[in-house]
N, C-alpha and C positions, 0 to 999 in steps of 0.2 A: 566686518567687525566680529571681534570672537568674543563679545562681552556675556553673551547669555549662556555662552561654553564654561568659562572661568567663573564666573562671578552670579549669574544666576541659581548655584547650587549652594552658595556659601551660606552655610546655615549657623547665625549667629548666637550665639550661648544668652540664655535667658539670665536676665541681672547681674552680668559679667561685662567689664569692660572691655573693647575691644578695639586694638591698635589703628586697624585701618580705620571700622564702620563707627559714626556716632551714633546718639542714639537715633538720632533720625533716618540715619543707614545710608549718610551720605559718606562718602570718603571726605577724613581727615586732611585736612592742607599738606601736610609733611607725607604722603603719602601719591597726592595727584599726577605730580609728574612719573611717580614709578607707575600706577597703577594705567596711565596713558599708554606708558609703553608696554603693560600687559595686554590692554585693550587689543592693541595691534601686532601682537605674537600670539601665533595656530600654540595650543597646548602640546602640538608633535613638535614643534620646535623649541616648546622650554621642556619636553623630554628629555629630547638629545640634549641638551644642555643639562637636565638631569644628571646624566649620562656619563658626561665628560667631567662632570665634577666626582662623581663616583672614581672613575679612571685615574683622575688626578692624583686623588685623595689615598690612594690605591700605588700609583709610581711615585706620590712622594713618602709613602711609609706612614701615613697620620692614623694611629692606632693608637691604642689606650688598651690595658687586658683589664679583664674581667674574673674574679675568682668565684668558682663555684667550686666546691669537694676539693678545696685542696690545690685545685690545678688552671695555672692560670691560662684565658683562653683569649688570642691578643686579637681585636674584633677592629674593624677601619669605623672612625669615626662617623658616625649618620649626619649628614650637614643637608639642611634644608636651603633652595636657593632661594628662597623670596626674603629678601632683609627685614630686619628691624628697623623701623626709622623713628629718631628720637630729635624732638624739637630743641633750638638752640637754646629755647627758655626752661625746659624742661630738664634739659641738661646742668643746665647753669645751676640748679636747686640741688642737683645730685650732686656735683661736684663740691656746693657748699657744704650738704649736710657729711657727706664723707670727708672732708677735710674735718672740718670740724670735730666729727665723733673721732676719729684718729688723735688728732692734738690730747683728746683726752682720754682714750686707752693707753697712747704711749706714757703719757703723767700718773697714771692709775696704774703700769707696770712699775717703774721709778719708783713710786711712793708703795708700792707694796714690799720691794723688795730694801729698802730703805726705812722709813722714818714709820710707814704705816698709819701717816694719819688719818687717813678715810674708816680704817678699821676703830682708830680709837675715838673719834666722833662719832662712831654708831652708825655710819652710813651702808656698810657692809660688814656683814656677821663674821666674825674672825677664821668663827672655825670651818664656812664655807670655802675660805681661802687657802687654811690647811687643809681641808680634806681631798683638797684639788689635785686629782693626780698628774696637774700640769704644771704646779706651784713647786721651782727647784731651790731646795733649801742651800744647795751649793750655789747658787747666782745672790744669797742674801747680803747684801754691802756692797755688792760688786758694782762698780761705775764702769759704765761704757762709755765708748767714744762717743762724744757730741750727745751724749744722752739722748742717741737713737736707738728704741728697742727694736720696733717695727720698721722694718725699711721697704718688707714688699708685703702688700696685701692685696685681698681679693673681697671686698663686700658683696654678700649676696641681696640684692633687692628684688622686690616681687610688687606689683602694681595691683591695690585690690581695687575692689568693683568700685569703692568713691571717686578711684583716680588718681588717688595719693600713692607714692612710692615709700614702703614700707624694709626696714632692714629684716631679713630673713636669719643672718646670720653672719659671724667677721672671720673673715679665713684670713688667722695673726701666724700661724707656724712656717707650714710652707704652702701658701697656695698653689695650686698648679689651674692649666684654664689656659694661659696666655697664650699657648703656641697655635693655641686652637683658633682664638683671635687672629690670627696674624695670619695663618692659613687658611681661613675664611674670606678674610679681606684681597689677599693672595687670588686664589679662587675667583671671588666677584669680579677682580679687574679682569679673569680673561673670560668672564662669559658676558658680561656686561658694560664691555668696553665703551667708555662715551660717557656709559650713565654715568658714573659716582663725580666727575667735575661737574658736569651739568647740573645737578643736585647738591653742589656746594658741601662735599661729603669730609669731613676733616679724616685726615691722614691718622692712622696707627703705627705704620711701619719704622716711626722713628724710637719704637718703644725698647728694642735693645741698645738702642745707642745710649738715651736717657739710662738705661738700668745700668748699662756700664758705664756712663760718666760720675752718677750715683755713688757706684761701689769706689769708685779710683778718688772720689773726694771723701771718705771718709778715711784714708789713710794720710800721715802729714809727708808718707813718699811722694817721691815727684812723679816716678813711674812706677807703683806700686802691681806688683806679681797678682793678676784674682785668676783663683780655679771656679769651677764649678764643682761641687761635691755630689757626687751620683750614689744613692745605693747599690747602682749598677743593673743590668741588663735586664732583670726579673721584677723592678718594679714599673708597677701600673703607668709612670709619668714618665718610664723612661725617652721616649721619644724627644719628650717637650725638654728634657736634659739635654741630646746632644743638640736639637734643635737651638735653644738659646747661647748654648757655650760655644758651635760656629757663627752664629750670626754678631755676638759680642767680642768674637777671636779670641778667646781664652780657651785654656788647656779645663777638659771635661776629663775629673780624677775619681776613683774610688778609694777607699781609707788603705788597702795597702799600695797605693802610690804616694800614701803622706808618711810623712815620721815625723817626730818631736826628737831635739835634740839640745839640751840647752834652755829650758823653755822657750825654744824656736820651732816653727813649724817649715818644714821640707819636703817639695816636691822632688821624688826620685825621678833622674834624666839618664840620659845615654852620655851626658858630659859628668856627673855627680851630681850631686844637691843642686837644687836651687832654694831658696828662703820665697816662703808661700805668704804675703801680706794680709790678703783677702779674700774669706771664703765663704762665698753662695753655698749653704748648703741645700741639701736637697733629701737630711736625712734626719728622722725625727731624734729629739733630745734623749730619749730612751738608750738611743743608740751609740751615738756621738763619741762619747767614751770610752771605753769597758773598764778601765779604773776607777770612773765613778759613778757610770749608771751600770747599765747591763752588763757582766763582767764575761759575757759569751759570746757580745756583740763581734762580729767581723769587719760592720759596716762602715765601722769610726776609724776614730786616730788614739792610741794610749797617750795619756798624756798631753790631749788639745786642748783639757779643760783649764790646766796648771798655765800654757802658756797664753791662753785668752785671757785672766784674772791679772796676767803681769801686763797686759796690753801691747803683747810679741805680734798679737796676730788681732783681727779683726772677723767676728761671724757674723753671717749676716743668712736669717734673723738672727737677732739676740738667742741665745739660752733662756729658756722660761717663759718666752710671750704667751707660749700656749694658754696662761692664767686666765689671759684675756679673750679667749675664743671657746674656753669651755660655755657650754648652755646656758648651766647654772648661774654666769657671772652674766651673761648678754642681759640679766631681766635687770640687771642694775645699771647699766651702761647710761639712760636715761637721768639717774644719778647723780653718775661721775659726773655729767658734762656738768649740768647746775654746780657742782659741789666746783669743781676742779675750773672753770673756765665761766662759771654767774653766766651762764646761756639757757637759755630753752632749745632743746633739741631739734635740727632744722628737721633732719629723718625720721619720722616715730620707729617704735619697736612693735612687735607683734606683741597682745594681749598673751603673758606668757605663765603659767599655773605650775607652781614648785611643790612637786608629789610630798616633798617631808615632810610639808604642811599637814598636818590631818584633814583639815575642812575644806583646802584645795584639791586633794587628794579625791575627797570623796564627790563634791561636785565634779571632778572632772569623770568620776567613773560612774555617775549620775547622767552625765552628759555623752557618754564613750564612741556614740554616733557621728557626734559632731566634731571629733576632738582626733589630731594625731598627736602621738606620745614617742618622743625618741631620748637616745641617751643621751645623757651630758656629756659622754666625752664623744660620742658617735662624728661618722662622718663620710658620706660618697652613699648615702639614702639609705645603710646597711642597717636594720634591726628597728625598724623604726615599724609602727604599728598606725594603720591607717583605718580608722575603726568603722567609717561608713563602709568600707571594703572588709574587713575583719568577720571573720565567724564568729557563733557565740562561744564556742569551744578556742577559738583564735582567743578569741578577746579575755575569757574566763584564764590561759594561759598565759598571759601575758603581764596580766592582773597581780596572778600570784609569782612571775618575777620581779614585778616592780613592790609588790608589799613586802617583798626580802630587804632590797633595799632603795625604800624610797628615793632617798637624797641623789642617787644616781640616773636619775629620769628628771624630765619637765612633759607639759605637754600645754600642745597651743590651738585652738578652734582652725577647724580646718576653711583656710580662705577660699575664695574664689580668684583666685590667679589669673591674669588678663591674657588674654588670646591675641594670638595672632595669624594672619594668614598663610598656609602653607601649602607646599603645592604635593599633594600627594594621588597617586592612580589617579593622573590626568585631570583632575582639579585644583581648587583652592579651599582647604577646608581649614576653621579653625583648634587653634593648639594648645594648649595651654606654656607660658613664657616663664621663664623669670631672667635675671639680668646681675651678672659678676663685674664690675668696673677694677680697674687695677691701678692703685694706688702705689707710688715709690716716693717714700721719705728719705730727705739727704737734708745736706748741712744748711741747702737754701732753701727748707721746706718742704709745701709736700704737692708733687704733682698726678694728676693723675688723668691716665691716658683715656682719651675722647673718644670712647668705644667700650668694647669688651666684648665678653661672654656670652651673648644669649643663649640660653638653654632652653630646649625644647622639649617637651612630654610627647613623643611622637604617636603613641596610644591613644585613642581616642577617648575622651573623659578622663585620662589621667594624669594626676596633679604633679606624678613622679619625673622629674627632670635631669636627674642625674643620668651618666653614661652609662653608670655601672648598671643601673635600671631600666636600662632599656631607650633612653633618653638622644636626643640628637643635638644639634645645634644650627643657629645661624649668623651670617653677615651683621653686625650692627652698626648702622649707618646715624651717626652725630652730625646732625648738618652746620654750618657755620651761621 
């Protein structure tokens, strides 16, 4: 037995939950069968197994870049092998409370850019909504198909020490994450063949098929044309682009392979035109245009925005959801759901302090120890201040950019993030987790795929999960 090799060094985090151990430092039910077959594998054999998932990960291209000074630097995603395992009931809680909060971000997009009644009840401050640099005054009247804004997301949830799974955050624009699931799961079945049916592990792979049956129903074509919209080669997600647009077999375009003609959108071919129905895009709204956002943009289409308003063509996400995943708007979400759908929120929100306030303001820089502060529109862990880590010169500076402009900050007490076990220089030591589930809304609702994300803080003591931070990922196993 190699149990006092793996598991006798596992030193588990003081008043933190933790995946495998309970508190008693027995293993978790959802955990027994894997941790059996830890028991009975030499740590040199989940090496090599290390090893070969590195190589994998390596010959199938799974990168993500990284920008530092300018220049981007494309790094092989970190994937730890020991999974996540998430109980069936456990599951079932998450999947309600993300359905749920979705039904009412998407009626809370609708109505903002409509009738605005949530604004004239008082329920949210008007002029939070205008000052949102995500809120597009050219999507105002505009009706979508099927009055779906959101059709792909990404929920970030994080597990604090009570146990409760907690929403972190709602990636409504373009989430990205997915490929990395898929290629995890990938992964798993060739080092751990046997185990995932044995463990009754539910399937992810069927996740582009759903995402493109998704897109092909919101069109009333019968065989409706979908591209995928890439920024193209130099951004951060590009992998996960051409990744998803061969495994859904559709043509993966950048903006000058489209034209507008007619208020008709066109894919250029080697035979002429084809008429372009539905487009994943994969490039933020700023861009989209250059007739009506950025007029330097290269990224877009001239003239995609006139022929999406006629409902020539179909985007998916909507124009403007971003309203709904700024910072600033996440402290109200709790809100919406009451206001908009008479629920109590299945998922809480993180206790979250709006810097414009003065007297939240000043508690929180009363508290600055305890407290991380990032931006509202922020996103990939970038500029965010982690103030038990911060110097007093750090923190003193960061101070006087957020007293320039308040209203562009939040900050939220910094959690204790649940661990989990990983196998790192020949042990099992714990990590800190959080967990992205991926949600796809269409015409019959909203499903969302029994798995995801886990992201990993591969640094020891820290809370940062992101890639771009240094961060890894692993396997997450949903069992039936």
């Amino acid at each position: 037995m190699n149990k006092n090799n793996l598991f006798s060094s596992y030193d588990k985090l003081p008043n933190t939950w933790d995946e495998m151990y309970n508190d008693n430092a027995e293993f978790r039910v959802q955990y027994e069968q894997f941790v059996e077959y830890l028991k009975n594998t030499s740590p040199e054999k989940l090496s090599t197994k290390e090893e070969l998932a590195k190589q994998l990960f390596m010959s199938q291209g799974v990168t993500f870049t990284v920008y530092n000074n300018n220049e981007g630097i494309e790094k092989i995603f970190p994937f730890d092998i020991v999974p996540r395992i998430i109980t069936a009931e456990e599951w079932d809680k998450i999947e309600r409370g993300i359905k749920q909060r979705l039904k009412a971000l998407n009626l809370f997009i609708k109505d903002i850019y409509h009738e605005q009644f949530i604004i004239k009840d008082g329920i949210i401050p008007g002029e939070l909504i205008f000052s949102c640099p995500y809120f597009l005054r050219e999507m105002k009247g505009v009706n979508v198909p099927h009055d779906i804004y959101v059709h792909i997301s990404g929920v970030d949830l994080i597990r604090n020490e009570d146990g409760e799974f907690y929403v972190l955050e709602d990636n409504l624009r373009t989430p990205s994450g997915v490929s990395y699931m898929l290629e995890n799961r990938e992964i798993s079945k060739r080092l751990f063949p046997g185990i995932l049916p044995k463990n009754g592990v539910r399937s992810v792979s069927n996740y582009p098929n759903f995402l493109y049956r998704k897109l092909k129903e919101l069109s009333p074509i019968v065989n409706p044309n979908v591209v995928l919209l890439t920024p193209g080669i130099y951004n951060s997600a590009y992998y996960e682009h051409t990744t998803l647009a061969r495994l859904m077999g559709i043509e993966l375009v950048e903006g000058n392979d489209l034209v507008v003609k007619d208020h008709f959108v066109y894919m250029k071919t080697t035979n002429g035109l084809k008429q372009v129905d539905v487009i994943y895009r994969r490039v933020d709204d700023d861009y989209l245009d250059p007739l009506e956002f950025k007029a330097e943009s290269i990224l877009g289409v001239a003239g995609i925005m006139a022929a999406y308003r006629k409902g020539n063509v179909i985007i998916v996400n909507a124009p403007g959801t971003g309203i709904a995943d700024d910072k600033a708007i996440y402290i109200y979400v709790p809100d919406m759901i009451r206001y908009y759908l008479g629920e109590e929120p299945i998922l809480k929100n993180i206790k979250t302090y709006q810097l414009s306030k003065p007297d939240e303001l000043e508690y929180v820089t009363q508290h600055i120890r305890e407290m991380v502060i990032k931006k509202t529109d922020g996103s990939g862990g970038y500029g965010m201040l982690m103030g038990h880590e911060a110097s007093d010169e750090e923190i003193k500076d960061y101070l006087d950019t957020v007293k320039k402009k308040p209203d562009g900050f939040i900050a939220q007490p910094i959690l204790k993030l649940s661990t989990a076990p990983c196998f790192i220089d020949g042990k099992l030591s714990p990590r800190c987790i959080d967990l992205r589930p991926f949600a796809l809304s269409g015409v019959d609702g909203v499903d969302i795929c029994p798995g995801g994300l886990t992201r990993v803080a591969l640094k020891k003591g820290s809370l940062v999960v992101n890639s771009s931070q240094g961060g890894g990922s692993k396997d997450t196993w949903v069992l039936k």
